[in-house]
N, C-alpha and C positions, 0 to 999 in steps of 0.2 A: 439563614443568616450568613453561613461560610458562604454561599452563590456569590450576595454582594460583595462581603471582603475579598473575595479574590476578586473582582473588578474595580478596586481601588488601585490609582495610580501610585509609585512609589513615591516621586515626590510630594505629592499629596499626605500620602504619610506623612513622610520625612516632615513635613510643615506642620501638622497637629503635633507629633512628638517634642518637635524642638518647641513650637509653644508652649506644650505642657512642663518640657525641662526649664525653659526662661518663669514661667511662672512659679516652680516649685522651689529655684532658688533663690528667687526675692520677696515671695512671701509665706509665710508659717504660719502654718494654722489646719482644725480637722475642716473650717469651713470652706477655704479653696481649694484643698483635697478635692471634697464632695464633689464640687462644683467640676473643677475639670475634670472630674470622672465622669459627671454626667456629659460635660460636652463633650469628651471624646465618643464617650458609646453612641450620642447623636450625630457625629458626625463621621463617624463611622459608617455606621447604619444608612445615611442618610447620603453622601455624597458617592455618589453610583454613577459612574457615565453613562449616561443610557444611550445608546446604540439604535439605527437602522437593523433591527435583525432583518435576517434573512431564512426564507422558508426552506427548511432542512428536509431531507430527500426523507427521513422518516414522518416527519410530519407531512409529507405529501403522500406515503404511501399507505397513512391510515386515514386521510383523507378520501381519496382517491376508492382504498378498500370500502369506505360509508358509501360513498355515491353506488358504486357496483350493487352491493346490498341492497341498495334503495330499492335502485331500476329493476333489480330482481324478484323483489319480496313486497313491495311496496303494493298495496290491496288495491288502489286508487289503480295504477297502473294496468295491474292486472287485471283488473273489469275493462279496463280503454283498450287494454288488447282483443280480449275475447269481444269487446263491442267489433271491435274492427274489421277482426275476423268472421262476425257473423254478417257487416256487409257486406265484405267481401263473396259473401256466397249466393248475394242478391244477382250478382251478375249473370251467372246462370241459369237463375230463374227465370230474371224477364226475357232470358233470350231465348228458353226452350219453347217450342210448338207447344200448342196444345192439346193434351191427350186425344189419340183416335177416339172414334166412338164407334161400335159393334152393337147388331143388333138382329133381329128374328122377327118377322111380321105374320100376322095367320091371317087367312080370309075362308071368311066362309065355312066357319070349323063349328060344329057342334059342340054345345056348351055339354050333353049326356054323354058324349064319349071324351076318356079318360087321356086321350092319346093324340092330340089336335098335331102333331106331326103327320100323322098316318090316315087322317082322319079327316085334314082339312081338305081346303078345294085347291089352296095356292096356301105354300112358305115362301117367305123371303127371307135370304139371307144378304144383311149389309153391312158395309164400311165406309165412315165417312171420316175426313180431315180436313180440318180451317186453316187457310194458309193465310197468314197476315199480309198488307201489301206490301213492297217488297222496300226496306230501310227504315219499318214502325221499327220492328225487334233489334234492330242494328243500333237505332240512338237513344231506345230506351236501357243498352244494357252498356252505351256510353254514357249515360248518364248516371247509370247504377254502377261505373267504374272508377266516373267522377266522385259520387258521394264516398262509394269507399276509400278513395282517396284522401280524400277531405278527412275524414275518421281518422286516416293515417293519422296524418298533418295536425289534430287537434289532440292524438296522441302525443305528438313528439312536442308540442306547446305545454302538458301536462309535466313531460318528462323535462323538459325546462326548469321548470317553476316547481317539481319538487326537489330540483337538483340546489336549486336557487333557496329554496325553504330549505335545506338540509347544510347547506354553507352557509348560510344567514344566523342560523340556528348552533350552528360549528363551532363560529367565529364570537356569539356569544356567549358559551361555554367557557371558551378562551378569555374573555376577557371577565369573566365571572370571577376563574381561575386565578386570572391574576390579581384581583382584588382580595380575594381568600390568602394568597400568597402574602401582600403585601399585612393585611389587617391581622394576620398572625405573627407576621415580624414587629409590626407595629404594637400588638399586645404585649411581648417579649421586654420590647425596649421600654414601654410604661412599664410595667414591672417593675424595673430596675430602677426607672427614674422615682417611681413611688418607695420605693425602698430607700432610695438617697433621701428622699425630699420628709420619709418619716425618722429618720435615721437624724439629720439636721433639726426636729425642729425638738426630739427627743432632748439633744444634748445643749438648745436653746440658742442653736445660731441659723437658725430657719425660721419660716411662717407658718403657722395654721393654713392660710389659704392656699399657699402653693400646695400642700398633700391634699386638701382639698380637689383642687384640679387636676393633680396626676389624676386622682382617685374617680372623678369623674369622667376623663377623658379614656380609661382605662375601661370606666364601665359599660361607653359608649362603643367604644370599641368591642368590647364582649357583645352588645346588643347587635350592633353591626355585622357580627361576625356570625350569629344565627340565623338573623335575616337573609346572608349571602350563601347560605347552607343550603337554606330554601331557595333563592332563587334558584341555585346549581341544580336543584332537585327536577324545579320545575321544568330547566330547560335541558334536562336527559331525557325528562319524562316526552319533550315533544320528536326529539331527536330520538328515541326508542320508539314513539308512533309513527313516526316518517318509515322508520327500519322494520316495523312490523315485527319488532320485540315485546318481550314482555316490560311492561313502563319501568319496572324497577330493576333492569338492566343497569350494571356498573359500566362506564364507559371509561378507556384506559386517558391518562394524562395527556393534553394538547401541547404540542412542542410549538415552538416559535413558527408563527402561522407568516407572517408579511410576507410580498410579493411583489414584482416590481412589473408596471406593461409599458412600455412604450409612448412615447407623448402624442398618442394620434389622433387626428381633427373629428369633426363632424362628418365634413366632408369623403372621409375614406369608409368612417364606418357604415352611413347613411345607404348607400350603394351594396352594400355586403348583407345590411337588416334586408333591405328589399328582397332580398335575393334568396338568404335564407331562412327567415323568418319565419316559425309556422302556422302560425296563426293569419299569416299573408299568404301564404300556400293553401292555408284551408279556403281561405276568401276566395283566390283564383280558381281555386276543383270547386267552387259553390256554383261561380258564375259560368261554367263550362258545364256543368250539371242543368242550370237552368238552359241555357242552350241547346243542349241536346233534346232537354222536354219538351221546348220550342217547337224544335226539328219534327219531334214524332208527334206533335198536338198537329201539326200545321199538318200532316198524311195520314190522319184520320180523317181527313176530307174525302181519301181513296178508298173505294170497298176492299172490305177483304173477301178471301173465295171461299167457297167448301164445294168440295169436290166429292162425291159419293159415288160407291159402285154395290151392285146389289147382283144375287143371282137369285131368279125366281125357278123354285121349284113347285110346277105343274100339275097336279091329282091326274088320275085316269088317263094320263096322255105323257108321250114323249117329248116333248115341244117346251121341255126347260131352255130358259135364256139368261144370257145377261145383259142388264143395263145402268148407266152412267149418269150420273146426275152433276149440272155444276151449277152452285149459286152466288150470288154475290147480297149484302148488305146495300142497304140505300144510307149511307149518312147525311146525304144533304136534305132528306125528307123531312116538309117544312115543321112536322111534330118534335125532332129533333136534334136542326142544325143548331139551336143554342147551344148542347150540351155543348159540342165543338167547338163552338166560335167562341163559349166562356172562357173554356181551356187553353186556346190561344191567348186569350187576352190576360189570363190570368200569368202562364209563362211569361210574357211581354213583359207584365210588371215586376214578377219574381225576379226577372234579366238585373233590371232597375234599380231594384230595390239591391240586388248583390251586388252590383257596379259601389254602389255609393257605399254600403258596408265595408266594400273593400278599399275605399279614398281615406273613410273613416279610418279604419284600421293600421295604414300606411301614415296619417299624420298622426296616432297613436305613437305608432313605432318611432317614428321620427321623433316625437318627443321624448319617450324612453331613451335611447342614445345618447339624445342631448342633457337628458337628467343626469343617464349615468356617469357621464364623462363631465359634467356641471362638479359632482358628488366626488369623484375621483381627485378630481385638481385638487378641490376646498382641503376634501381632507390630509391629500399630500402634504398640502400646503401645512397643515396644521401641523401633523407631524414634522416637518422640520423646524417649524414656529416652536415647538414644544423642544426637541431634541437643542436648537441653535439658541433662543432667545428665554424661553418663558424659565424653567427648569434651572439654566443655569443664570438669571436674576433673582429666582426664589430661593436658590443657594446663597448667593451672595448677600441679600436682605438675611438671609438667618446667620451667614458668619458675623455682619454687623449689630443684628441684634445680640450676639452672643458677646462678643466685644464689651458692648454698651453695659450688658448684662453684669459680665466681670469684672467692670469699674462701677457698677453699683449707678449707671445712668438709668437704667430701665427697670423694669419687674418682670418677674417670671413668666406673666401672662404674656406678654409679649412675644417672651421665646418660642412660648407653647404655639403660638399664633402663628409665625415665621417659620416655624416645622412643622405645620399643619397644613401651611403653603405650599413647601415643597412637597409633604405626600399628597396632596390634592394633583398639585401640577403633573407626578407620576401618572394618577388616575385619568386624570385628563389625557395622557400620553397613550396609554393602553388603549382607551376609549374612540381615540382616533386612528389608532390602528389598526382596530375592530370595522369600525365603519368605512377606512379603506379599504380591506377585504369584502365587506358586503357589496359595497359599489360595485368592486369588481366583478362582485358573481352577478351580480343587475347588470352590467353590461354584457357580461356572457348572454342571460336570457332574450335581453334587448336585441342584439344581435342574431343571436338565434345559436353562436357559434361558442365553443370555449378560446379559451384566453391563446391556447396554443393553436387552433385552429384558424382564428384572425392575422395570429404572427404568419401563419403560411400562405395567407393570402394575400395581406401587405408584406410586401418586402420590397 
């Protein structure tokens, strides 16, 4: 309650007081007492200049500490890395040879003796090695650099969108928050007006129905005010699973979150999403991936070799030698050029099919942009609709009503109606300040980039 009173303008003041002195000395009585008691503590209460805040360096550094957390602890993340990491190790696989092969040959050894070494007619000792033709291995472990790439890329699209889930998430806390805030000043102030209004009709210059509706709008309030207990609940609870907390983690107070970007087109960001995007970087290492399988489908038309060397050792004679063997594979043998020729044709299409995923993807992105910055304006807009227009009309219909009120032209329900306006309009006010920080973080991930990151690239 002191928050708002200290945001009360003096002359503001000065104008409720000196009303309440103009009226206490021309008319006597306990019932105009009451009454301007109650209208001052409403309007009191009620007439708040609400302000453009601005995001205060603490509330961006317990902002900022959540994100860190995230990308740290966050279990989602951590599987995308060790994924990544494990493709990355694919590239050395397809590129290693494969294993020699060693080997021992008998001829001619009697199966009764125990010692076919010593006992045969001829050993052979051999070694042999497949050497692929020569740029199979080279674009198969470009392709398996691509995928890993791509893995990157769909990591850091992950870490977007839970940076984006976790400020989305943030901002409505905050504005939960301030709901909680307002609906317990708002219970205070019934209160008081229910006390006036049973106080009046005790000593018979009030109504039954007006305690009636304190009393119900009060209790509405009460209801209200558990339901938003819960909501708060729930949305720690998602914000502590983001964090890889325990859910019923206490999360400290959100200070004034608002933030202000630059009014910049489609045009400047459109160029920037393309660029950094990651989800358009994984499309691009898709289609560089199928390329490369291309490349090494299209030179399995070429043999590979195997190259053998063997040393025969001789029985009963000096006349040990060595000799060399080289072979090749046939792939175009007409048993199994299809296998080949599928496999081209199959990379051919995968090319295809990734080209068009990645057009897809790029008029995706181009939409996002254009959403976020659609989402951005509106709600700017509102906020100042809210701050300039909406807020200070819904004051001024309740100083009228109150007027009306104390010459006895209106009924109480009225008032109640007319201050029920302006805390609506509040709500409303919060509401959209919520939702222009969400925008904001949608265009962070639309973009690909943070808010400060874009400011350094436009300039």
């Amino acid at each position: 309650m002191e928050k708002f009173k200290n945001k009360i303008s003096p002359h503001f003041q000065l104008k409720v007081l000196l009303q309440f002195r103009t009226y206490k000395e021309s008319h006597v009585g306990r019932k105009s007492n009451l009454i301007y008691m109650s209208a001052v503590i409403l309007l009191i209460f009620l007439f708040v200049p609400l302000s453009i805040y601005s995001q205060t360096a603490d509330g961006n550094d317990s902002l900022n500490n959540l994100v860190k957390e995230a990308l740290q602890n966050n279990p989602q993340l951590k599987a995308a890395r060790s994924q990544t990491l494990a493709q990355q190790t694919k590239v050395k696989q397809v590129t290693a040879w494969d294993p020699p092969q060693v080997g021992i040959s008998f001829y001619q050894t009697p199966i009764q003796y125990l010692n076919p070494i010593t006992n045969g007619m001829e050993t052979d000792y051999y070694v042999q090695q497949m050497f692929p033709f020569p740029g199979k291995l080279g674009n198969m472990g470009n392709a398996a650099s691509s995928n890993a790439k791509m893995y990157g890329e769909q990591y850091n699209a992950l870490k977007n969108k839970i940076i984006n889930d976790l400020k989305s998430n943030y901002y409505m806390l905050y504005f939960v928050e301030k709901r909680i805030e307002i609906n317990k000043e708002n219970q205070d102030l019934l209160k008081q007006l229910n006390a006036i209004a049973l106080k009046q009709y005790e000593v018979g210059t009030g109504k039954q129905a007006d305690v009636l509706r304190a009393q119900t709008e009060l209790s509405t309030l009460v209801n209200d005010g558990i339901n938003l207990l819960k909501e708060k609940r729930n949305v720690e609870t998602m914000i502590n699973t983001i964090l890889s907390r325990p859910v019923n983690s206490l999360l400290p107070e959100i200070k004034d979150i608002q933030d202000t970007i630059p009014n910049w087109t489609y045009d400047q960001l459109a160029d920037l999403a393309f660029e950094n995007r990651p989800e358009i970087k994984a499309m691009q290492f898709n289609v560089e991936m199928n390329k490369s399988e291309l490349k090494a489908s299209k030179l399995e038309y070429y043999p590979d070799f195997m190259v053998q060397l063997m040393y025969k050792n001789m029985a009963n004679t000096s006349n040990d030698f060595w000799s060399a063997m080289v072979g090749v594979n046939i792939p175009l043998a007409f048993w199994s050029k299809d296998k080949f020729t599928g496999k081209v044709q199959e990379n051919e299409i995968n090319i295809s099919t990734a080209q068009e995923q990645l057009s897809a993807m790029k008029n995706m992105v181009a939409s996002d942009v254009q959403n976020a910055l659609i989402k951005i304006e509106s709600n700017k807009n509102l906020i100042d609709l809210y701050k300039s227009t909406v807020i200070p009309q819904a004051e001024q219909t309740l100083q009228t009503t109150l007027a009306e009120y104390q010459t006895g032209k209106t009924e109480f329900l009225m008032f109640i109606d007319a201050y029920k306006m302006v805390l609506m309009a509040k709500q409303d006010y919060y509401m959209s300040e919520m939702s222009y920080m969400q925008s904001q973080a949608l265009l962070e991930q639309a973009v690909g980039l943070s808010i400060s990151q874009i400011k350094d690239e436009i300039k």
